[in-house]
C-alpha positions in Angstrom: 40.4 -40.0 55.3 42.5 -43.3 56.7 44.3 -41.6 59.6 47.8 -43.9 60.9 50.1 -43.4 63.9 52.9 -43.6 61.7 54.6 -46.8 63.9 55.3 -49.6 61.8 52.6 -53.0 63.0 54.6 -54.9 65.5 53.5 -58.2 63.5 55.0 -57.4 60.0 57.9 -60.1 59.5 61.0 -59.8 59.0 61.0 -56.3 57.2 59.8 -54.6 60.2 62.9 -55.8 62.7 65.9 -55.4 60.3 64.7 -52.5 58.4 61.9 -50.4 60.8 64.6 -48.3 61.9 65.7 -47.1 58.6 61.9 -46.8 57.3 60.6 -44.9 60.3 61.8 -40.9 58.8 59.6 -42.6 55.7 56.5 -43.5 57.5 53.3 -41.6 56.1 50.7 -40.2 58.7 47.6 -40.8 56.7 46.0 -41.0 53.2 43.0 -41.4 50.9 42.4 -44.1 48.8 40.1 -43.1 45.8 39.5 -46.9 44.8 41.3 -46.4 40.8 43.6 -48.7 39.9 46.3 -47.4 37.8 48.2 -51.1 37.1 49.6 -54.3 37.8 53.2 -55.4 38.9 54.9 -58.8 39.5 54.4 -58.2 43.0 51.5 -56.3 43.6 49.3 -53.5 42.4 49.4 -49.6 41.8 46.6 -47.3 42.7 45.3 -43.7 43.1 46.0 -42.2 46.6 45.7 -38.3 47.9 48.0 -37.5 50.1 47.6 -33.6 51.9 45.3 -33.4 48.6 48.0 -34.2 46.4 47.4 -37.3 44.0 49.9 -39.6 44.2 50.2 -43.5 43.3 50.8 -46.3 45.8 52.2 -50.0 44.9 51.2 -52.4 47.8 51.8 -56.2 47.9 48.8 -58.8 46.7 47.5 -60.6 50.0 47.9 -64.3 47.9 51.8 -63.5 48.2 52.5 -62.2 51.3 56.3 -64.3 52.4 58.8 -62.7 54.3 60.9 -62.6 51.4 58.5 -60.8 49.5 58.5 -58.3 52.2 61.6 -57.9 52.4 61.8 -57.4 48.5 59.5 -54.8 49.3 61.7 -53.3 51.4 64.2 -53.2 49.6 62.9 -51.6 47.1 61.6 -48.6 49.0 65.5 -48.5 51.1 66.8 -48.4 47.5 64.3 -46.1 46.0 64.6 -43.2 48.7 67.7 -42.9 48.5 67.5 -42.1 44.5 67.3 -38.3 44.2 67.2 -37.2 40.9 64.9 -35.1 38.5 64.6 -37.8 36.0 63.9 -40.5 38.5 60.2 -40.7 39.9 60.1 -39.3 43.6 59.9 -41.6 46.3 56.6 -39.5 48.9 57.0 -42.4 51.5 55.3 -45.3 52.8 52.3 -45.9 54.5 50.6 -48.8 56.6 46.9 -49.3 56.2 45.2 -49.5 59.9 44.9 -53.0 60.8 46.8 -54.5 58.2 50.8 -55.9 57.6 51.0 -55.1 54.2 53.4 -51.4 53.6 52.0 -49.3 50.3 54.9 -47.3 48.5 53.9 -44.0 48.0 55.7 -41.8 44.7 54.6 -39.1 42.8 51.9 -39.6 40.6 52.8 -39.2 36.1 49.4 -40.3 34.5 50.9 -40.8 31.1 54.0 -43.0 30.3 56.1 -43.0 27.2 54.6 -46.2 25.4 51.6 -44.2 26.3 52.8 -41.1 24.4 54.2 -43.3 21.4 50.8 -45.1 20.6 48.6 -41.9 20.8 50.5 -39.6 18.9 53.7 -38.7 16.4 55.7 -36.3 18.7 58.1 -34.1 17.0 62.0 -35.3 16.6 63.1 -32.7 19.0 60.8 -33.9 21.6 61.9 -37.5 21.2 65.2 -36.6 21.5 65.0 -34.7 24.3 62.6 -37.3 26.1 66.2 -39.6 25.1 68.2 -37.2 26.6 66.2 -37.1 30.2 66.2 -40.7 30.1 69.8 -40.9 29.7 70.7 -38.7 32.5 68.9 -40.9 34.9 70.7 -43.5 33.7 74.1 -41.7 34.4 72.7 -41.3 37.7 72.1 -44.7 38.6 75.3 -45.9 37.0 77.1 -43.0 39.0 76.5 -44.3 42.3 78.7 -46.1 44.5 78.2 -49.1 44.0 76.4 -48.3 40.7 72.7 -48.9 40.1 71.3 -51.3 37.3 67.9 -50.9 36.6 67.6 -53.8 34.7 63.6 -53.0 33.0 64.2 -50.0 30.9 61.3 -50.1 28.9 58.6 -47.4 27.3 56.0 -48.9 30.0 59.1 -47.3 33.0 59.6 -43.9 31.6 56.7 -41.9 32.9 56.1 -38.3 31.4 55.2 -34.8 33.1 52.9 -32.1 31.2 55.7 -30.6 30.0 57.1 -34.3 28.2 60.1 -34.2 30.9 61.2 -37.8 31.4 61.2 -39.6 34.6 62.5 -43.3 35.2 60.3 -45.1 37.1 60.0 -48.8 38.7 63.4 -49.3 40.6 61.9 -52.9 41.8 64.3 -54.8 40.1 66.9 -52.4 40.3 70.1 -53.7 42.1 73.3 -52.8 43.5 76.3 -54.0 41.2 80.2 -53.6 42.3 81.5 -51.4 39.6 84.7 -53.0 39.9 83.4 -56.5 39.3 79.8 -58.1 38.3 77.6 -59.5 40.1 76.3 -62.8 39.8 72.7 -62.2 40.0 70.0 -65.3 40.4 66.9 -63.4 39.6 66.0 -63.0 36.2 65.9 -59.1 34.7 63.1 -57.9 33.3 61.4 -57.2 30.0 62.9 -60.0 28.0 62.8 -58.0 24.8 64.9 -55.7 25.6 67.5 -57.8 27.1 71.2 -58.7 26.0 72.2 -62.0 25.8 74.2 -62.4 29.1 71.3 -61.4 30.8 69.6 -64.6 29.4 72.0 -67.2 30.1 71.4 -69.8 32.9 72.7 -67.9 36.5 73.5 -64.7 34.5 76.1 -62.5 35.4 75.6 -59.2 34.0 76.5 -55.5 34.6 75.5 -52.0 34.1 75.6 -52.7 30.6 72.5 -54.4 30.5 71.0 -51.6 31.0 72.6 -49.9 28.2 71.4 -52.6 26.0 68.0 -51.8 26.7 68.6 -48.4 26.2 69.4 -48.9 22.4 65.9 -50.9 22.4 64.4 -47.5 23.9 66.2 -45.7 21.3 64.8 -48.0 18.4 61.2 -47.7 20.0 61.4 -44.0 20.1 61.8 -43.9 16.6 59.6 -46.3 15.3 56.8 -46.1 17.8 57.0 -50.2 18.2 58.6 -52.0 20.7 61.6 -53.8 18.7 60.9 -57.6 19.3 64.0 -59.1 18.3 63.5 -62.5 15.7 64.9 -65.9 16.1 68.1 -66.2 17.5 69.8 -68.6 15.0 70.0 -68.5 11.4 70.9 -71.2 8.6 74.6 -70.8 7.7 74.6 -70.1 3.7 75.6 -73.2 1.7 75.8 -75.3 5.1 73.2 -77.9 5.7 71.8 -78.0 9.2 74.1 -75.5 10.3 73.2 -72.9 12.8 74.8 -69.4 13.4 74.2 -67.1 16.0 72.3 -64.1 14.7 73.7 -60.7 15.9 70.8 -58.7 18.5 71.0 -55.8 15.8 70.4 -58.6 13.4 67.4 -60.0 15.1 66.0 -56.0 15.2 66.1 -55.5 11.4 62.7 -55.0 10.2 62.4 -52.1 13.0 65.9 -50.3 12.0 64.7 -50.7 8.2 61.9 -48.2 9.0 64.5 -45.4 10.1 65.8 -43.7 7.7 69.5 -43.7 7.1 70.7 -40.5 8.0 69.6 -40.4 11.2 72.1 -39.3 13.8 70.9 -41.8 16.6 71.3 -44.7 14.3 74.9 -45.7 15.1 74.8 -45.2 18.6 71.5 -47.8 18.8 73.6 -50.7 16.9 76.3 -49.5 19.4 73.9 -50.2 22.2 72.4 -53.3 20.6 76.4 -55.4 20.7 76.1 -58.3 21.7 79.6 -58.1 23.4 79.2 -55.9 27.1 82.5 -54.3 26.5 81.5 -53.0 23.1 78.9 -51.0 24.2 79.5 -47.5 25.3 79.0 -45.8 28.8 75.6 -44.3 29.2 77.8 -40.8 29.7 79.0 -41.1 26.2 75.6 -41.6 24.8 74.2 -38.4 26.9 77.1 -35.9 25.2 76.5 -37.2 22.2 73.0 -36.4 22.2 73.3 -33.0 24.2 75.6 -32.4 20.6 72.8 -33.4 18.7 70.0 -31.4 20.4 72.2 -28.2 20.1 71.6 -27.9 17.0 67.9 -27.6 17.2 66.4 -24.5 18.0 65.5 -23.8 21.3 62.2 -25.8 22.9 59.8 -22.4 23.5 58.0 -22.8 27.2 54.4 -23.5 27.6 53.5 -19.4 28.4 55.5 -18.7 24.7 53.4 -21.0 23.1 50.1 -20.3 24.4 50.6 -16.7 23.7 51.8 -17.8 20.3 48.2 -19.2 20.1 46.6 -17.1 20.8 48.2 -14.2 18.8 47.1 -16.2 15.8 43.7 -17.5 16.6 43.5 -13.4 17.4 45.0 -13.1 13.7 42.9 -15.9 12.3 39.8 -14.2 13.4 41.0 -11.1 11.9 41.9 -12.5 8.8 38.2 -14.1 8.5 36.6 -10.9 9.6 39.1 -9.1 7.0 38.2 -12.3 4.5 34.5 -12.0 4.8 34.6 -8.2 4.4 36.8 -8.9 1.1 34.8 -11.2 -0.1 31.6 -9.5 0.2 33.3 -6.6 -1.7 34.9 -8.8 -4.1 31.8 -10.4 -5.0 30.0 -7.4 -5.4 33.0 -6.1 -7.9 33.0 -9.2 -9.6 29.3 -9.4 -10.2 29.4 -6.0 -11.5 32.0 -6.6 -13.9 30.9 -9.5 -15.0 27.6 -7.2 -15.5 29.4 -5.1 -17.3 31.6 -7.8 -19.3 27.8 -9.3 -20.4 26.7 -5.8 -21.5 30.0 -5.2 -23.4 29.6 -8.3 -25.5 26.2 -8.1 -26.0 27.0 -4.6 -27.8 30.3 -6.4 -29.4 27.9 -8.6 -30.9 25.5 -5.7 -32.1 28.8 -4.5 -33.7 29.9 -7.3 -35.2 26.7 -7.8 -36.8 26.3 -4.1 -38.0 29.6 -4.8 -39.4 28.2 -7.5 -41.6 25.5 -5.7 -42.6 27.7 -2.5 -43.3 30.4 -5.1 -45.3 27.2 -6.4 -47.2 25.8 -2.7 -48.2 29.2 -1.8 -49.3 29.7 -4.9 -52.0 26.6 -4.0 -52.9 27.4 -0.2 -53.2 30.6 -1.5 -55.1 28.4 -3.6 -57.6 26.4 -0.1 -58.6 29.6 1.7 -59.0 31.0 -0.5 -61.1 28.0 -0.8 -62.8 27.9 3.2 -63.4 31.9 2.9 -64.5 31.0 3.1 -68.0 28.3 6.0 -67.2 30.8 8.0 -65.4 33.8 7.2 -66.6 35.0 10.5 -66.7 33.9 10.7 -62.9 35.7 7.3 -61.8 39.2 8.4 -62.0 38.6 11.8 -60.4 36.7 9.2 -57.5 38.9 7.1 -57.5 41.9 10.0 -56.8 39.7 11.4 -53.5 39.2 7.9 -52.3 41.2 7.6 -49.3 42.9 4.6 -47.8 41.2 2.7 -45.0 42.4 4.6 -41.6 44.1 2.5 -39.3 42.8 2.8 -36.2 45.5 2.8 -32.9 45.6 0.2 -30.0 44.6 1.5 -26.9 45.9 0.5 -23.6 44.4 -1.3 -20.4 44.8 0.9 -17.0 46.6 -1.4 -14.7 43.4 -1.8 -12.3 45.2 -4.5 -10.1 44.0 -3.9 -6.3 47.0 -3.3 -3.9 47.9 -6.6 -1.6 45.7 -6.9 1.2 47.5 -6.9 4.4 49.4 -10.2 7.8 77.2 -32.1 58.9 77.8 -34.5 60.4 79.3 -37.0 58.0 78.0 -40.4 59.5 74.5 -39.0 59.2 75.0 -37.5 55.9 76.2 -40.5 54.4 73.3 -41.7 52.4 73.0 -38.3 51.0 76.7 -37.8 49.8 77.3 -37.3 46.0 80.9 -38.9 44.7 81.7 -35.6 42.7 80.4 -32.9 40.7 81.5 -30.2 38.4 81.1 -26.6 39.1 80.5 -24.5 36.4 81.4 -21.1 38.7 77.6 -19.4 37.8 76.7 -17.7 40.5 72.8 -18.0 40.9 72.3 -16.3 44.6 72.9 -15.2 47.8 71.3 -15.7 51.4 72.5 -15.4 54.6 74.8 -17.9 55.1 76.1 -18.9 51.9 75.4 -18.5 48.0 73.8 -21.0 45.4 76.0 -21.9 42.3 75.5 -23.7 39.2 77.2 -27.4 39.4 76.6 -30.3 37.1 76.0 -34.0 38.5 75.9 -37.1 36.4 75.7 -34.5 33.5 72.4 -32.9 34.9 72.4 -29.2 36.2 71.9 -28.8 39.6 71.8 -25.9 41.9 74.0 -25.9 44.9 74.3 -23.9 48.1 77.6 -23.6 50.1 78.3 -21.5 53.3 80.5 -18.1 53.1 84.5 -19.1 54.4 84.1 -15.9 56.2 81.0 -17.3 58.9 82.5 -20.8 59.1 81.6 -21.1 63.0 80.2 -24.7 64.7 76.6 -22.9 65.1 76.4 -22.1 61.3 77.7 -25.7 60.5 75.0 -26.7 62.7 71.8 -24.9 60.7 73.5 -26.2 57.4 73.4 -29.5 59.0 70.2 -29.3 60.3 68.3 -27.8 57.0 70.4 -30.5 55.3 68.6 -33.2 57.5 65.3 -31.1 57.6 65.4 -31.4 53.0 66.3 -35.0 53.2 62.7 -35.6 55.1 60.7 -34.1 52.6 59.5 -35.7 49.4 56.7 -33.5 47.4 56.0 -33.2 44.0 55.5 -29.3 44.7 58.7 -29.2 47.1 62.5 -29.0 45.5 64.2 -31.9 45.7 67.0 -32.4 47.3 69.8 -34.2 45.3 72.3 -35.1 47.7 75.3 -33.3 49.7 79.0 -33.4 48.3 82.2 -32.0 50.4 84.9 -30.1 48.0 88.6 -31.7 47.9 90.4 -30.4 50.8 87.3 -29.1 52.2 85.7 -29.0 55.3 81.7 -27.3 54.3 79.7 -29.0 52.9 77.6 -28.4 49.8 73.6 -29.0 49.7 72.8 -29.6 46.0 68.9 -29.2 45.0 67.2 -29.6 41.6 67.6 -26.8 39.2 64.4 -24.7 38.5 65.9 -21.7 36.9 62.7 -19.1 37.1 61.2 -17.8 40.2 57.8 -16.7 40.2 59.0 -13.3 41.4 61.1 -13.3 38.0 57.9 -14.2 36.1 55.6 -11.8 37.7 57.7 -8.9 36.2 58.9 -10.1 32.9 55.0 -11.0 31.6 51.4 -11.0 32.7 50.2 -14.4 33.2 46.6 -16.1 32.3 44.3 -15.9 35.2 44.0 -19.9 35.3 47.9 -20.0 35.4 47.7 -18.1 38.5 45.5 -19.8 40.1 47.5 -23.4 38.8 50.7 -21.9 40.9 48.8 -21.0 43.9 47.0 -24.1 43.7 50.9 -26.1 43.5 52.2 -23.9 46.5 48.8 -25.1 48.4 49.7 -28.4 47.9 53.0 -28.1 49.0 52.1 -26.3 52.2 49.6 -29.0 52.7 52.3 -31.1 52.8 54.6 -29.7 55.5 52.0 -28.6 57.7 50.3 -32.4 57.6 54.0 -33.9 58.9 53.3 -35.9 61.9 54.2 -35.6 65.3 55.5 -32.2 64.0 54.9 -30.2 61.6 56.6 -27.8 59.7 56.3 -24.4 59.0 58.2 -22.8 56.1 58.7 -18.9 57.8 59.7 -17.7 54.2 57.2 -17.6 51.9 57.5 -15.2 49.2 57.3 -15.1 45.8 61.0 -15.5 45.6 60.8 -19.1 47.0 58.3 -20.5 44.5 60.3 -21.6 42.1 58.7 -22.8 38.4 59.5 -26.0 35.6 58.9 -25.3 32.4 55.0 -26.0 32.2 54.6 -23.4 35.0 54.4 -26.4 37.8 55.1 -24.8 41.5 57.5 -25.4 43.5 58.5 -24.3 47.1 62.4 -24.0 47.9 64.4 -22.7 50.7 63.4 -24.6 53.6 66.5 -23.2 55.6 64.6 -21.2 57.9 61.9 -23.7 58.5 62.0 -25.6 61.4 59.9 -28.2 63.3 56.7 -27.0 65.2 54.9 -29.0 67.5 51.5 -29.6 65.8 49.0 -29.3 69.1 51.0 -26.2 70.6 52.6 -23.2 69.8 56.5 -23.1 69.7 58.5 -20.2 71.8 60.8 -19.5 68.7 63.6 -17.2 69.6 64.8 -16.8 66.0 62.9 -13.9 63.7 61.0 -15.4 60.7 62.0 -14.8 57.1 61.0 -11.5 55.3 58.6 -9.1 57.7 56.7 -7.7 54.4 54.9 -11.1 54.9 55.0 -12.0 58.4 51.6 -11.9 60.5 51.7 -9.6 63.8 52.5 -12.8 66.4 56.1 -13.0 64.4 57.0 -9.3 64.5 57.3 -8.9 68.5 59.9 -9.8 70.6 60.2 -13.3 71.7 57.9 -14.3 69.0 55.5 -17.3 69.4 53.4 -18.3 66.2 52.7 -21.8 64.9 51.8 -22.7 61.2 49.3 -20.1 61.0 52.1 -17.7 59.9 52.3 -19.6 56.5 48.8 -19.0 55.8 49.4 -15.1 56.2 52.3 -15.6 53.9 49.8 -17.6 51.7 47.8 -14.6 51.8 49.8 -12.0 50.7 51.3 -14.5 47.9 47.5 -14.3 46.4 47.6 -10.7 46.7 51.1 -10.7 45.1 50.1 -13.1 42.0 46.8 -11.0 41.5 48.5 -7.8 41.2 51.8 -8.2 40.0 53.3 -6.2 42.8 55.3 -7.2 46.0 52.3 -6.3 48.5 53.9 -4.2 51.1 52.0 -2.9 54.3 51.5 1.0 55.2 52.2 2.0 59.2 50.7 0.0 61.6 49.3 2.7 63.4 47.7 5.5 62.2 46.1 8.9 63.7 42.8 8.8 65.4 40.5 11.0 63.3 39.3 14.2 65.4 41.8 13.4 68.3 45.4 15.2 68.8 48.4 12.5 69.4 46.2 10.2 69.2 46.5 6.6 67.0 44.3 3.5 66.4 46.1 0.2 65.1 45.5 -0.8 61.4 44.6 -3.8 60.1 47.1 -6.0 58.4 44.2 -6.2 55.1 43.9 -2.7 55.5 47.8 -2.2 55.4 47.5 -3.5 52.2 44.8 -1.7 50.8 46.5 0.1 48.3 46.8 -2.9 46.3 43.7 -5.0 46.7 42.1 -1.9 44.8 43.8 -3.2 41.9 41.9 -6.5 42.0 38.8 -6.8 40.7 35.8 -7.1 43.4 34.4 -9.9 41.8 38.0 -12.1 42.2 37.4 -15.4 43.1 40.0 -15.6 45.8 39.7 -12.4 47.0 38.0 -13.5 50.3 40.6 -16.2 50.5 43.1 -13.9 50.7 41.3 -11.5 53.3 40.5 -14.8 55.2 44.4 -15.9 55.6 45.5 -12.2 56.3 43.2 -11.8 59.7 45.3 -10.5 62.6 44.1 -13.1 64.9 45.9 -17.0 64.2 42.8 -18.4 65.2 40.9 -16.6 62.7 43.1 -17.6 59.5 41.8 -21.0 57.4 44.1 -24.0 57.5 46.1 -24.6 54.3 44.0 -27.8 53.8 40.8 -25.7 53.4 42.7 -23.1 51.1 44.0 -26.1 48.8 40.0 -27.2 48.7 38.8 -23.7 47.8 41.2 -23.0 45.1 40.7 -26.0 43.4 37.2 -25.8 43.7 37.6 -22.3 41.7 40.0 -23.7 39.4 37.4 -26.9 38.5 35.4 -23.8 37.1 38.5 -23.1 34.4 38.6 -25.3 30.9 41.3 -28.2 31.6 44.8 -26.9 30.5 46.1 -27.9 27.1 48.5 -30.2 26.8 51.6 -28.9 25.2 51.5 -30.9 22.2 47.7 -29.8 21.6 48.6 -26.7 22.0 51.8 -26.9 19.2 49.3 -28.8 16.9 46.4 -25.7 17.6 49.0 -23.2 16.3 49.8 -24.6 13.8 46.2 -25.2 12.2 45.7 -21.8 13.4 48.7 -20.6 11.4 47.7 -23.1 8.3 44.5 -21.4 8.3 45.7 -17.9 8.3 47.7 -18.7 5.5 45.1 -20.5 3.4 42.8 -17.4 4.1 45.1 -15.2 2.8 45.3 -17.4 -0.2 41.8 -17.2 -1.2 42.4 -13.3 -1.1 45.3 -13.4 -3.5 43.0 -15.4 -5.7 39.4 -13.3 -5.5 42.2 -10.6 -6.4 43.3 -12.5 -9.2 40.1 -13.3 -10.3 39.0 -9.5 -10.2 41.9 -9.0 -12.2 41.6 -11.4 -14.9 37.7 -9.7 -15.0 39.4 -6.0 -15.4 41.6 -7.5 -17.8 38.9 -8.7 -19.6 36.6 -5.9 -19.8 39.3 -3.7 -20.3 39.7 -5.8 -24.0 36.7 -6.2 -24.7 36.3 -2.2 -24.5 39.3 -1.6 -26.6 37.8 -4.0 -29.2 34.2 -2.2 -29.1 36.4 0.9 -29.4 37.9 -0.5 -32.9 34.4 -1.6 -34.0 33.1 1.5 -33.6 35.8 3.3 -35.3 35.3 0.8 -38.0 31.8 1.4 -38.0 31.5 5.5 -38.0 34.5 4.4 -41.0 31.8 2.5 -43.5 29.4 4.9 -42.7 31.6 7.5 -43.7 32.4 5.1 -46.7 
């Protein structure tokens, strides 16, 4: 482990005197290099880091380039990107200095797999590409939003990262710049991908706008669709009847072979040739694009979550492998009826064919028999007629009728330190989604993305309360975790005085989840794994660290792939890491708090999170909020007499739910101890949970795990195929037999006929 001071080198250029200041609440403490690269910029190059044992990827400069104004390039680019707070834009963890050296490694959350990725591995479904669109576009918004707006100016495949769940992030904010939205800037360094760029953008000194990025947006669409990036062709074509005359080909033009392979009814295609004008003012605002699309996505049916889908799964491998049990069992029976009708069907003909020939031996004896009576005719004349008057006519003999022997079917603040964070506007959509004690969280919408937002009650408006707003405001700002809700920025109503703190929306909490369905053992342990990481995290912040005091079930909040995270940092507060804090103010929710925060005058350090941990385990395991019995209880054999309980045995009554063998079992006994000193750090719980969970197959993907249902489904049905056709084939056997036995019954009749004849 590289261990830092977290003070920026005294030696490090320019950067360090005109922008240490502003990068010092950014400064890392420490991290692990694992040696993998993950890939190569203009500027430097991107690798594998852990950071409080969360993987994360870190861009740092190439030593052959290191110039002040590369630094400071550098620097700009990690000013710009922390101030970007969005759900589709890749979070900013911080920066770090490697000991002994001058050279500052960005630190961001780490996506393994980006879209161009994604396109060249696999078809994904239309929904999912629109919807990958969609997140893209709302990023966009954001960046166009701001004040001045943002240009990215290198939308590409290669800069939209993906999560498990195929949520899109925009990535790369390097070349990103500030544009005045009122005017454009005139902007010396050249943009980005050069596919993907309008013509302004390619001009000598080219001034250029927001739209450029909706140009490349349209490529992005085009991509999507086709799976290849569109290269446009030559810009100039020969003008029809003209010779040695050049027009200008139009970008959508130049893009033809690519919009060929889509077909024509596609409700993106307009909007792309929109995109693609050559002319800035006649392509649309990235808002209009994200409406239009929300429009079209409506009318999908609803994306199912990754817990639906696996349960989905496994419903019908569970019906596949009773259809092949049920199959097997069929088709041993269907054999056996088969072979014994076609048994029987042998032995039928073989006696049809006795028949038939008795038939033509009987047809021959009666010729014959006729010869000698008509050879008699003149002998017994007299005889003949009175015969011939007794001879009866030939009886018809009546059709009989097949049983139907078909089988039945078989069965299926303070305002100068808040500016950075301050949003221009948002919508409120008046959704209440909850209460705490000094305010309640709504439903708002910024740059077209939902949000949650929490503002204080009008009624406890008092400078103290302001105060703790202000300070969890500041407190959320600091932290930057994939396993911690982001913070999106602050926004102050018209005619307003309170302030609003607006977070990422994660609409389930694991409390919500724990009583609507049972999850997968490996899920559990995947969310207690995410919260570890988190609390790693918090509790690794140097000089101080922090400790959340509220950790419940209530505060984990989920995605849609069942990632972690922790919310409501309003009651945490900073705690000296070496020494204990004398905290005047009570914790969060007693059920979980250890016996140092129950008594008066508390004083408890980070260890109080790791008895929260504990009773979290216990909580996941069971399914049941685990609250303690009395802490005291009566001395066995002694009158008024009472011993003190201990806080696992408090909680006994629902550890006997959990199996004995349980993994984390001891974990959880481990962080409940009574003594602080005796509870793990969160570091070593992080280690020992992922070291149970390396025991678990790897999680599907979500698009293996569509594709697995859907062979799983495909092979239901083709089992239940071959049963309809053994059934038809023991049918067409029945049928068979069953004519084959009314035509031995008509040869018989025939044949007790001739005899009689």
């Amino acid at each position: 482990m590289i261990h830092n001071d977290a003070v920026i080198p005294s030696g490090s250029g320019s950067m360090n005197s005109q922008h240490g200041a502003q990068l010092q609440p950014l400064l890392l403490p420490d991290l692990k290099e694992t040696g993998k690269e993950l890939g190569r910029g203009a500027y430097g190059v991107v690798t594998e880091v852990i950071v409080s044992g969360t993987t994360c990827a870190a861009k740092k400069l190439h030593d052959t380039i290191v110039q002040d104004h590369n630094l400071k390039k550098f620097s700009d680019e990690v000013l710009l990107h922390s101030q970007q707070r969005h759900p589709n834009i890749v979070q900013l963890i911080g920066v770090y200095y490697p000991p002994r050296s001058q050279l500052p490694m960005l630190v961001m959350e780490y996506l393994p797999l980006s879209l161009t990725q994604c396109l060249e591995r696999e078809e994904l479904p239309l929904q999912m590409k629109y919807s990958i669109l969609l997140d893209v576009a709302k990023g966009l918004c954001y960046l166009h939003g701001k004040r001045p707006p943002i240009v990215h100016r290198d939308l590409t495949a290669n800069n939209v990262l993906l999560t498990s769940s195929y949520s899109a992030k925009i990535s790369d904010l390097g070349v990103s710049r500030l544009a005045d939205t009122f005017k454009k800037d005139h902007l010396t360094t050249a943009p980005g991908n050069a596919m993907v760029m309008p013509p302004e953008a390619l001009e000598d000194n080219p001034v250029y706008d927001h739209k450029l990025d909706v140009f490349s947006y349209g490529c992005l669409i085009l991509h999507v669709l086709t799976g290849q990036l569109p290269k446009p062709t030559d810009q100039s074509v020969q003008e029809p009847d003209r010779v040695k005359c050049l027009k200008k080909e139009p970008e959508w033009n130049k893009r033809s072979s690519y919009t060929k392979k889509i077909p024509k009814e596609n409700e993106l295609l307009p909007f792309a040739k929109q995109c693609l004008h050559d002319d800035p003012t006649g392509r649309p605002e990235m808002i209009e694009f994200l409406q239009f699309i929300q429009q079209i996505i409506s009318k999908f049916p609803k994306m199912k979550n990754r817990s639906v889908l696996e349960k989905e799964l496994n419903d019908a491998i569970q019906e596949k492998e009773e259809a092949e049990k049920k199959l097997d069992e069929e088709k041993k029976v269907a054999e056996r009826i088969i072979r014994e009708l076609r048994e029987e069907n042998a032995a039928n003909k073989r006696e049809n064919e006795d028949l038939k020939n008795e038939k033509e031996q009987m047809t021959t004896d009666l010729k014959t028999l006729s010869s000698r009576v008509t050879g008699l005719q003149n002998v017994l004349s007299l005889k003949e007629k009175k015969f011939n008057d007794s001879t009866q006519p030939l009886v018809k003999y009546p059709q009989l009728s097949a049983l139907d022997l078909l089988p039945a079917r078989l069965a299926k603040m303070d305002r100068a330190q808040l500016q950075p964070l301050l949003l221009p506007d948002l919508k409120e959509t008046g959704k209440e989604l909850g209460r705490g004690a000094y305010g309640v969280a709504t439903e708002v919408i910024v740059s077209e993305t939902t949000c949650a937002a929490k503002k204080l009650h009008d009624a406890i408006v008092q400078v103290h309360t302001l105060k703790k707003f202000g300070d969890e405001v500041l407190l959320h700002s600091e932290q930057r975790h994939p396993n911690i809700v982001q913070l999106i920025g602050v926004y102050y109503p018209p005619h307003s005085q309170l302030p609003m703190l607006v977070m990422e929306y994660l609409p389930l909490s694991l409390t919500q989840c724990l009583k609507e369905k049972e999850l997968p053992l490996q899920m559990k342990y995947s969310i207690l794994l995410d919260v570890a990481k988190g609390l790693c995290y918090l509790h690794g912040k140097r000089p101080k660290a922090i400790v959340h005091r509220d950790l419940t079930a209530n505060n984990v909040l989920l995605t849609s792939s069942y990632s972690a995270k922790i919310s409501d940092l309003g009651v945490s507060r900073l705690v000296d890491t070496f020494k204990k804090n004398h905290l005047t103010t009570v914790p969060g929710n007693a059920m979980v708090m250890p016996p140092e925060a129950l008594k008066d005058n508390p004083v408890y350090d980070h260890k109080l999170d790791v008895f929260s941990y504990g009773c979290l385990i216990l909580h996941i395991l069971t399914g049941q909020f685990p609250q303690p019995t009395n802490q005291f209880v009566p001395e066995p054999g002694r009158v008024k007499s009472f011993i003190e309980v201990s806080e696992w045995d408090r909680r006994l009554s629902y550890i006997e739910d959990i199996p004995k063998e349980n993994e984390l079992l001891p974990l959880a006994r481990d962080c409940l101890d009574d003594a602080p000193t005796g509870r793990p750090e969160m570091i070593e719980s992080y280690q020992f949970v992922k070291q149970v969970l390396s025991e678990y197959p790897k999680i599907k993907d979500r698009l293996v795990v569509e594709k697995e249902l859907k062979d799983a489904i495909q092979e239901k049905e083709e089992m239940e195929e071959k049963l309809v056709l053994a059934e038809r084939s023991i049918h067409k056997l029945k049928e068979e037999n069953a004519a084959t036995k009314i035509e031995n019954e008509d040869l018989k009749n025939e044949k007790e006929q001739m005899t009689a004849d």
